[in-house]
C-alpha positions in Angstrom: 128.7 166.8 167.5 126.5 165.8 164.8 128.7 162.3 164.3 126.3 159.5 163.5 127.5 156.0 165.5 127.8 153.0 162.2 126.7 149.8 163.9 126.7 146.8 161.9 123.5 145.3 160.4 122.8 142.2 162.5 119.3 141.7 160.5 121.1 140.0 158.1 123.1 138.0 160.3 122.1 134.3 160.8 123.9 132.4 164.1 124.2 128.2 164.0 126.3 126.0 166.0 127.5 122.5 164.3 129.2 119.6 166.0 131.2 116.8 165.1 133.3 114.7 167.9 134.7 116.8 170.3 134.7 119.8 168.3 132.0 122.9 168.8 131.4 125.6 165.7 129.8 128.9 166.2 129.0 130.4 162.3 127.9 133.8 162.0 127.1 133.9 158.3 126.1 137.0 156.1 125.7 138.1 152.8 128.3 138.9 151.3 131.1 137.7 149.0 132.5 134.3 149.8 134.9 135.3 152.8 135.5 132.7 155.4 137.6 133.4 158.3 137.8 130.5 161.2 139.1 132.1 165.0 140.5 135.2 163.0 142.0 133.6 160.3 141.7 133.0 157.1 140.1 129.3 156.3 142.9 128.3 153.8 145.8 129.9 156.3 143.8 127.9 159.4 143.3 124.6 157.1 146.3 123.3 155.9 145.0 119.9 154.3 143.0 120.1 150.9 140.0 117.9 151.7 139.0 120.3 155.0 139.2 123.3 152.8 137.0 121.1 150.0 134.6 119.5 153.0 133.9 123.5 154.2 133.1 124.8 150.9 130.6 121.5 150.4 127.3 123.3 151.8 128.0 126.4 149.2 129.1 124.2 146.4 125.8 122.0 147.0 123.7 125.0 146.9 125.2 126.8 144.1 126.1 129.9 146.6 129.8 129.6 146.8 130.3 133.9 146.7 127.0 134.9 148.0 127.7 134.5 152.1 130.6 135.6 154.3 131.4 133.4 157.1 132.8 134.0 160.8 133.4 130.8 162.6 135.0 130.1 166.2 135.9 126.4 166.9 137.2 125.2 169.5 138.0 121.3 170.9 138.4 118.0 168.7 141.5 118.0 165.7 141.4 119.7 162.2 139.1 116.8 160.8 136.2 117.5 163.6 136.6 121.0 163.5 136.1 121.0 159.5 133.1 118.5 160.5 131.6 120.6 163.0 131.7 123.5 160.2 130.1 122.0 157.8 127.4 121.1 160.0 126.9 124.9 161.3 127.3 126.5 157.7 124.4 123.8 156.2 122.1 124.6 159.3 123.1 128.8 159.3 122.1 128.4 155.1 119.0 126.8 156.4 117.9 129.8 158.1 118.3 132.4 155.0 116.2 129.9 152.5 114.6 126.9 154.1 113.7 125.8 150.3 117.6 124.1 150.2 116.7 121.8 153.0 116.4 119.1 150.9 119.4 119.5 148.8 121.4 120.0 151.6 119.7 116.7 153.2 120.4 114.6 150.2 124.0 115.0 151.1 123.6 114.1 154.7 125.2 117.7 155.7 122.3 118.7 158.2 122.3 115.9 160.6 125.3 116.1 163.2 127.7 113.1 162.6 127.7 111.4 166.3 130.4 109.0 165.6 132.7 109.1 168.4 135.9 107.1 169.3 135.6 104.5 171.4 136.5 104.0 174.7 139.3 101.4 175.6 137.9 98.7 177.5 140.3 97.1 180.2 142.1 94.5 179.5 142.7 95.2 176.1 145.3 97.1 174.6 142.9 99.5 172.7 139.0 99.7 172.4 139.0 95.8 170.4 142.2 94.9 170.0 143.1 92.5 173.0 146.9 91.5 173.8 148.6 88.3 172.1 147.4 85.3 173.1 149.8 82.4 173.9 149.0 79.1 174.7 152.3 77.9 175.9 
């Protein structure tokens, strides 16, 4: 009985959580070689549209590091466009945390602050949030 138990490394593990709309991103990101997996699956399988996979690899391409991290993500809430968002702003502040010398590279492109633009509620008697019902005189 001389088995010796492998648990993972979490030294090297760095958590974040990013936001956009109504979407919430828990990244788990290592070192590693440029895996990204998003609730199990592979990003390109998970992201069908070409500009989410290009707006998730932003932070790496930014910072030169496109193979040097592996990333775990769970997302949950919002569409495909808030959950890419809310990546983005998870993988910029998890990067953060292994070399806080790229904060203002990462800055410069506005990826660290949380985008808090929202859609806007419908007011009443309107037919959307602005746009108000024809008018007619007669």
């Amino acid at each position: 009985m001389n088995e010796v138990s492998i648990k993972p490394d979490f030294k090297d593990i760095k958590y974040a959580t990013g936001k956009r709309k109504k979407a919430i991103a828990k990244i788990w990101l290592k070192k590693g070689s440029g895996k990204i997996f998003v609730n199990g699956k592979n990003y390109e399988d998970y992201f069908k549209r070409s500009n989410h996979k290009m707006q998730i690899l932003k932070p790496f391409e930014v910072t030169n590091q496109s193979t040097s991290f592996d990333v775990k993500c769970n997302v949950k809430g919002g569409g495909h466009t808030g959950q890419a968002g809310a990546m983005v702003h998870g993988i910029s502040k998890a990067l953060l945390q292994f070399d806080s010398t790229l904060k203002s590279t990462l800055k410069k492109e506005k990826l660290t602050t949380r985008d808090s633009r929202a859609v806007e509620r419908k007011k009443y008697g309107h037919k959307k949030a602005r746009r108000s019902f024809q008018f007619s005189k007669r």
